[in-house]
Backbone as JSON, one array per atom type, in Angstrom:
{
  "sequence": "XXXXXXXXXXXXXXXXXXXXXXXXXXXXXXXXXXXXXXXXXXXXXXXXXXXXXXXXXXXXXXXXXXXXXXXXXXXXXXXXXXXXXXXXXXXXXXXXXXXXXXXXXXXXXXXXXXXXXXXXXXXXXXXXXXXXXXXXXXXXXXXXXXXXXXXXXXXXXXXXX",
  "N": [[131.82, -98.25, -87.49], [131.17, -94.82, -86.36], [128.34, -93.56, -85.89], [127.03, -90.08, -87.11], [126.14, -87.53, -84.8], [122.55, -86.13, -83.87], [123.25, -83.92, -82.5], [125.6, -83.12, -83.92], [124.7, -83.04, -86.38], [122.5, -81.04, -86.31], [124.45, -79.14, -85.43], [126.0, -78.42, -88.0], [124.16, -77.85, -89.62], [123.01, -75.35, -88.22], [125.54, -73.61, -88.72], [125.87, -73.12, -91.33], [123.83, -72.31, -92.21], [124.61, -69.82, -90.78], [126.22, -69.05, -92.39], [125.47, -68.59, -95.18], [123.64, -66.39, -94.26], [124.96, -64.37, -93.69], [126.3, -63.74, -95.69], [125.16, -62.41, -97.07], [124.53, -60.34, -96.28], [125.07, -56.91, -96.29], [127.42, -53.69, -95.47], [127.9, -50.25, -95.63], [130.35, -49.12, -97.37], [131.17, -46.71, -97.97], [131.66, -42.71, -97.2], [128.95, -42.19, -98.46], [126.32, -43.16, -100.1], [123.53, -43.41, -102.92], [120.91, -45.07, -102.54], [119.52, -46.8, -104.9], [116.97, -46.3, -107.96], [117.3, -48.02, -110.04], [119.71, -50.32, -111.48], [121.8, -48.59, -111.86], [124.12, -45.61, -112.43], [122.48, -43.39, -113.18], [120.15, -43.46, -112.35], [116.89, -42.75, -110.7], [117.16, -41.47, -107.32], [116.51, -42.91, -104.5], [117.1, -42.95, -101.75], [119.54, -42.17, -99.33], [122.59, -43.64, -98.19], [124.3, -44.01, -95.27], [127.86, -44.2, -94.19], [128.53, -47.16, -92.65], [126.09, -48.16, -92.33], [123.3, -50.77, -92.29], [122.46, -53.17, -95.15], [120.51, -55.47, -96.73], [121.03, -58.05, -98.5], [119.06, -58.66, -101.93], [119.11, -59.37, -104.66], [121.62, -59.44, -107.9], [123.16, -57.97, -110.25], [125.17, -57.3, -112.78], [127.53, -55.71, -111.37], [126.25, -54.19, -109.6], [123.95, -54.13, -106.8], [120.38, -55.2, -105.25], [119.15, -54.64, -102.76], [117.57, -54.36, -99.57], [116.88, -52.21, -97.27], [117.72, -51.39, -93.29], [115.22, -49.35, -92.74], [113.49, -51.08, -94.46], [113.5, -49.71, -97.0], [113.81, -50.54, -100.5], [116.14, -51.09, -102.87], [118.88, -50.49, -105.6], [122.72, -50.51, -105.02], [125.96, -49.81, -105.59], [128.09, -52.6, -105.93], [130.66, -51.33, -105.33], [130.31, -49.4, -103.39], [129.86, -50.93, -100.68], [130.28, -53.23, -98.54], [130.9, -56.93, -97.63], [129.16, -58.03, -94.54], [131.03, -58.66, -91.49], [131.35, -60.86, -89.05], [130.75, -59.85, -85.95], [133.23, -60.09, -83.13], [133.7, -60.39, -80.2], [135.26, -58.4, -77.89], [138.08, -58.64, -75.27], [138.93, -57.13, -73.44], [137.36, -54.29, -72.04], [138.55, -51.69, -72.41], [138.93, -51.92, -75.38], [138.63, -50.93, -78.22], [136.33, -51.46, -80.78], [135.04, -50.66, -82.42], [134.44, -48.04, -85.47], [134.57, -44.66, -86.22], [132.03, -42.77, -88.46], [133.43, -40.86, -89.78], [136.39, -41.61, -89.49], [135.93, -44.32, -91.3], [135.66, -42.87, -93.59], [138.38, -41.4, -94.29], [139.66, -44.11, -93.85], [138.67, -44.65, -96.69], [139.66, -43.4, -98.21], [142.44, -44.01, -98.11], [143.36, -42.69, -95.78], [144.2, -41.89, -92.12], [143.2, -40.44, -88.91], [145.87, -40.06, -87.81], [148.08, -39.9, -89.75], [147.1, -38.34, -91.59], [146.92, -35.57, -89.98], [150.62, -36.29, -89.57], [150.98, -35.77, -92.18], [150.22, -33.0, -92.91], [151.71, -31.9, -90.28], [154.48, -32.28, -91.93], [153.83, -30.83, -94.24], [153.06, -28.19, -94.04], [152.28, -25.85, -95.71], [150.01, -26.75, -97.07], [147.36, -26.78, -98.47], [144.13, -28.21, -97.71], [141.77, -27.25, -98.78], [140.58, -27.38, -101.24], [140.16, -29.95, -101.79], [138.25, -30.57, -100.09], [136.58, -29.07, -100.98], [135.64, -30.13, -103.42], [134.96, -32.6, -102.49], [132.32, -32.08, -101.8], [130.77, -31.24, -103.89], [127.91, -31.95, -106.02], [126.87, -33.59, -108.96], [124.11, -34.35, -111.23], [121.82, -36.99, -111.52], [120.82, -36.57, -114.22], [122.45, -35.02, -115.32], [124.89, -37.25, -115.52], [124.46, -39.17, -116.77], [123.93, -37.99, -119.51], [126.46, -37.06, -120.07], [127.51, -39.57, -120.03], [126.24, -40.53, -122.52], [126.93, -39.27, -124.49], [129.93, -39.68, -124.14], [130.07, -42.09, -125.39], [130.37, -44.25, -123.23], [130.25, -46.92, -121.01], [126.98, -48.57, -120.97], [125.72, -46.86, -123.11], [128.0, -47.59, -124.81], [127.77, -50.03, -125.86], [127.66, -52.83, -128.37], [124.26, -53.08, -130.03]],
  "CA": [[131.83, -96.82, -87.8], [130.03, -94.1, -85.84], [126.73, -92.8, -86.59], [126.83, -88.88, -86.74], [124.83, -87.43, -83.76], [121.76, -85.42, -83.65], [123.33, -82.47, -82.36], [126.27, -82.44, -85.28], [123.91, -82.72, -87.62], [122.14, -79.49, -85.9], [125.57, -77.86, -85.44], [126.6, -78.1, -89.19], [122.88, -76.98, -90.76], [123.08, -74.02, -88.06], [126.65, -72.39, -89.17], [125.61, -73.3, -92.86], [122.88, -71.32, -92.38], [124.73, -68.36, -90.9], [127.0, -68.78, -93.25], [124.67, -67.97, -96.14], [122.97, -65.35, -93.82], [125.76, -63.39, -93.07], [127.06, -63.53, -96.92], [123.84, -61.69, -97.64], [124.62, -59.04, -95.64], [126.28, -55.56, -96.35], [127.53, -52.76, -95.02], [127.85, -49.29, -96.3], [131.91, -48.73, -96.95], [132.04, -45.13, -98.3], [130.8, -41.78, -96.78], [127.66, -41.71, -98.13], [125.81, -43.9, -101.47], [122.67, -43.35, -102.63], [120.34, -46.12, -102.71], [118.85, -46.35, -106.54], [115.74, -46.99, -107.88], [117.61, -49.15, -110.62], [120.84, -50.56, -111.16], [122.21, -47.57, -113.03], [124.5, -44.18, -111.85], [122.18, -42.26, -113.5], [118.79, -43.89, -112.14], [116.33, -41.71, -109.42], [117.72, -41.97, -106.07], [115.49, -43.27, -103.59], [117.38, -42.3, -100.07], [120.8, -41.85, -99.18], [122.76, -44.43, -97.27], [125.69, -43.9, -94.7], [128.55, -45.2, -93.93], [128.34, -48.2, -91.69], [124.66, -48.48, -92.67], [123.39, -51.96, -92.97], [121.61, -53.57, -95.89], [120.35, -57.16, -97.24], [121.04, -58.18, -100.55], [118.42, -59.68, -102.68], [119.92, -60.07, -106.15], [122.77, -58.77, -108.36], [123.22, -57.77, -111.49], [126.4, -56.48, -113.61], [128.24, -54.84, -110.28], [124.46, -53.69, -108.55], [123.39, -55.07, -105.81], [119.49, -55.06, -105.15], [119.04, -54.36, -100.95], [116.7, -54.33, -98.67], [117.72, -51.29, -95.69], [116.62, -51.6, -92.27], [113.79, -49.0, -92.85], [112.46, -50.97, -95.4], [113.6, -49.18, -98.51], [114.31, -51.48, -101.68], [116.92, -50.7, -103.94], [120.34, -51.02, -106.04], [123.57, -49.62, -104.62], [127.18, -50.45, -106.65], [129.29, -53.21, -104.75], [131.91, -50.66, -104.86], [129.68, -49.08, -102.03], [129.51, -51.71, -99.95], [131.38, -54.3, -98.3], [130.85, -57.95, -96.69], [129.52, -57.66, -93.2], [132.05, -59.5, -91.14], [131.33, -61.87, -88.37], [131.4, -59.46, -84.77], [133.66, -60.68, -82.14], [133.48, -59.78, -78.48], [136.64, -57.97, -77.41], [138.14, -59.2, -73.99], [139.52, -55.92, -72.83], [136.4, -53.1, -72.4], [139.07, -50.55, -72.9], [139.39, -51.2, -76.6], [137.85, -50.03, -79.43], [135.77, -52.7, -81.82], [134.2, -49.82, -83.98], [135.03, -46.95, -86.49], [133.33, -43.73, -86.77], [131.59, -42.3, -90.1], [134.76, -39.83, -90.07], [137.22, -43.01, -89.82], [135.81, -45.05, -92.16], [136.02, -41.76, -94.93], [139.36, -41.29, -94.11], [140.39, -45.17, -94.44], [138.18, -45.37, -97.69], [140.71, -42.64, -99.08], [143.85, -44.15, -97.64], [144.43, -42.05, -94.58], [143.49, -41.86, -90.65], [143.82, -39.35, -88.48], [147.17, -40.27, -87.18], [148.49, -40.16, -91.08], [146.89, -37.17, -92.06], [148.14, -35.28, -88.86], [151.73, -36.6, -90.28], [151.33, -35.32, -93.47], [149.7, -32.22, -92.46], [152.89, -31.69, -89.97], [155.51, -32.1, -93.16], [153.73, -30.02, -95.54], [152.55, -27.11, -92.88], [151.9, -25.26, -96.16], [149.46, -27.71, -98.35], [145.65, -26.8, -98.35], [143.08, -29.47, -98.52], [140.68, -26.76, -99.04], [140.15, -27.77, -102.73], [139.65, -31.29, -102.12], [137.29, -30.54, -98.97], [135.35, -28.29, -102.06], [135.62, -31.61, -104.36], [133.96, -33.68, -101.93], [130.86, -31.17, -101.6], [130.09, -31.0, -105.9], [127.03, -33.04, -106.53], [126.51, -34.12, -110.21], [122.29, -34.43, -111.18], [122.05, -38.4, -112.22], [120.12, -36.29, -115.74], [124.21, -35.33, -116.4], [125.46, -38.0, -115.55], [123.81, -39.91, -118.22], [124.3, -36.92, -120.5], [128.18, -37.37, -120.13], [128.04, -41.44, -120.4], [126.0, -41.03, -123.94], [128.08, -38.68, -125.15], [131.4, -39.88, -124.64], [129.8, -43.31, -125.57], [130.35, -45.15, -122.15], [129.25, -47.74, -120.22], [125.76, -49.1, -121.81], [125.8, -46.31, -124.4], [128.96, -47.69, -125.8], [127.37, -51.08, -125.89], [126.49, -52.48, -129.16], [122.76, -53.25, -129.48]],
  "C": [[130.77, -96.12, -86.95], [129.62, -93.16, -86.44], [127.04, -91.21, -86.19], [125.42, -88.61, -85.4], [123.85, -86.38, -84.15], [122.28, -84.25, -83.25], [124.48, -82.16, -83.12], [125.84, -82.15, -85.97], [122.97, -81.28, -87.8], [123.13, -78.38, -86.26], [125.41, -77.6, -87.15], [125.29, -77.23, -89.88], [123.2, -75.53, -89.81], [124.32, -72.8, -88.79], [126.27, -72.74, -90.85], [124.52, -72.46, -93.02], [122.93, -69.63, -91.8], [125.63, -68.2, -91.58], [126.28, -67.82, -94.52], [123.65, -66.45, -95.22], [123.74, -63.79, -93.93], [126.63, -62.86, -95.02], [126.02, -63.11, -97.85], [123.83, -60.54, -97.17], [126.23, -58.08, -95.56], [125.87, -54.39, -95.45], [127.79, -51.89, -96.05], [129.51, -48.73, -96.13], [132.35, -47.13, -96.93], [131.31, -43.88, -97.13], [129.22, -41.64, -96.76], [127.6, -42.84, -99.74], [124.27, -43.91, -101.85], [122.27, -44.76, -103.46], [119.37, -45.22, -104.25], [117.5, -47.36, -106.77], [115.91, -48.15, -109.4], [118.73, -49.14, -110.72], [122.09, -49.43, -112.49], [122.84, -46.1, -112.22], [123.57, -43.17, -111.96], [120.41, -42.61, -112.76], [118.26, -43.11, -110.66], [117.18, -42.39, -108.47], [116.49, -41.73, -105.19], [115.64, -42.91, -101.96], [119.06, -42.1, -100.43], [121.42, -42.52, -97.67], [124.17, -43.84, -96.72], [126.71, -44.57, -93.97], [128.11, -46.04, -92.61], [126.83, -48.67, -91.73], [124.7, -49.84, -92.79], [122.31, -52.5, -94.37], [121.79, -55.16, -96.16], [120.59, -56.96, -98.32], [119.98, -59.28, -101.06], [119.03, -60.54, -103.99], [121.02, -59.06, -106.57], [122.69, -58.82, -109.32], [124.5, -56.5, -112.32], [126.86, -55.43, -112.56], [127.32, -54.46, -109.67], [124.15, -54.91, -107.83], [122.04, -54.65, -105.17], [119.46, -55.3, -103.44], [118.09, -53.88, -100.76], [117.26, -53.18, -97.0], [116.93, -51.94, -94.57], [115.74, -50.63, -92.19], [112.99, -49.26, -93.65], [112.21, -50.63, -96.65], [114.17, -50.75, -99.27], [115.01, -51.19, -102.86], [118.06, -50.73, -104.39], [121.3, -49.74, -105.57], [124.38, -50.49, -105.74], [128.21, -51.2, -105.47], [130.18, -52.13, -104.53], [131.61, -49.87, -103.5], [130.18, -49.79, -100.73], [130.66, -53.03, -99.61], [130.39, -55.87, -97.5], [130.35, -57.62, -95.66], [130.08, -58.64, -92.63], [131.31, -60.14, -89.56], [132.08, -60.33, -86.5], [131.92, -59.94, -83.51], [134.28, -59.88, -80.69], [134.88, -59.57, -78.06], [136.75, -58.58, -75.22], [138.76, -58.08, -73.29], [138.1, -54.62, -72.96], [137.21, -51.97, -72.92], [139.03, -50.89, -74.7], [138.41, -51.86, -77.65], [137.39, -51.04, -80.51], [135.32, -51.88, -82.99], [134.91, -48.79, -84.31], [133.9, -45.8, -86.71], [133.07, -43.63, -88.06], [132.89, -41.97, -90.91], [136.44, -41.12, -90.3], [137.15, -44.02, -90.8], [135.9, -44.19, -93.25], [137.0, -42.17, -95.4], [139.96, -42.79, -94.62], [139.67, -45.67, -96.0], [139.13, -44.53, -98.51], [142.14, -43.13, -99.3], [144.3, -43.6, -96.18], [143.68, -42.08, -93.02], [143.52, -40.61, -90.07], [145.15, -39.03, -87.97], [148.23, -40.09, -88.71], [148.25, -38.72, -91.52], [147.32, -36.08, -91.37], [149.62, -34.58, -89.37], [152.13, -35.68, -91.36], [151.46, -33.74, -93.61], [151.21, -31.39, -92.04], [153.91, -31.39, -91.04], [155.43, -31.44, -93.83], [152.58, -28.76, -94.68], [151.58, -25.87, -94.52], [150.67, -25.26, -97.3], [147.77, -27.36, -97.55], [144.81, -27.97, -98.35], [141.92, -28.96, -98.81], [139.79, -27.27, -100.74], [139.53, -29.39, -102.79], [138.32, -31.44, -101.0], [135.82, -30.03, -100.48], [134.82, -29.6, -102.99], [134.54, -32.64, -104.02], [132.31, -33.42, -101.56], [130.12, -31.03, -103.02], [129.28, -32.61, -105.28], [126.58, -33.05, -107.99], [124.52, -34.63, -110.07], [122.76, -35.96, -111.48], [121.33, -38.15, -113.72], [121.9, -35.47, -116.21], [125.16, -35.99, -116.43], [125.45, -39.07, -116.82], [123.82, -39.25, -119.56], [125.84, -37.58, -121.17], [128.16, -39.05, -120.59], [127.24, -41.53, -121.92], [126.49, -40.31, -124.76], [129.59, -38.86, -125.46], [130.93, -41.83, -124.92], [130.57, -44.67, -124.45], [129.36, -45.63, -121.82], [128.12, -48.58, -120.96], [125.61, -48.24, -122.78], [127.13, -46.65, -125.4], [128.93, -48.77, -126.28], [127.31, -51.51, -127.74], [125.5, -53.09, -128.96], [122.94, -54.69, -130.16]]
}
């Protein structure tokens, strides 16, 4: 039988170790998320992360994920934020396109692109999106957010003790 070599035994600890590296690391999926100063909707917000942003993850707890940004901030976003970062692979054509703007990644966190919306746009010549453009501009305080969740007895206020 042959002896494993010295440099398998390298290979396998290195991708085992970017395995776990890389499954520590997120990106920022939506428009915008603010980084919290605990794992709670309603808890201070500490910055405000944007899409494609990257962060580390330290720990987790009940859907929160405790991150590390690259300036250094420390704090919980909601997986639903955030995605996997994926493994980048070197395109063999310079003409084409490996990344997604801010505005692209919105758009596909809604469902639509620009080639789709366009489309739709075209068919229904008479359909506003002014209302949902207004929709996406309301900011909620995180002191009524927490209002609303102990009032209609959600979330941890609907808990029992």
């Amino acid at each position: 039988m042959k002896k494993p070599s010295l440099l398998s035994g390298i290979l396998i600890v290195f991708f085992l170790l970017v395995s776990i590296l890389i499954a520590k690391s997120f990106v920022v999926k939506i428009s915008s998320t603010h980084l919290r100063a605990e794992p709670q909707f309603y808890a201070q917000s500490l910055a405000v992360l944007k899409a494609g942003e990257s962060v580390e993850q330290l720990e987790t707890k009940e859907g929160w994920i405790k991150v590390k940004t690259s300036r250094g901030l420390t704090g919980w976003v909601h997986s639903c934020a955030v995605k996997p970062k994926g493994v980048a692979l070197l395109a063999s054509a310079s003409s084409l396109k490996t990344d997604a703007s801010a505005d692209e990644v919105a758009l596909a966190g809604k469902g639509f692109n620009k080639q789709v919306e366009g489309e739709y746009k075209a068919r229904n010549p008479n359909i506003s999106f002014a209302m949902v453009d207004k929709m996406l501009q309301l900011k909620i305080s995180p002191s009524s957010i927490k209002t609303f969740l102990a009032r209609g007895k959600l979330g941890e206020f609907g808990r029992e003790k």
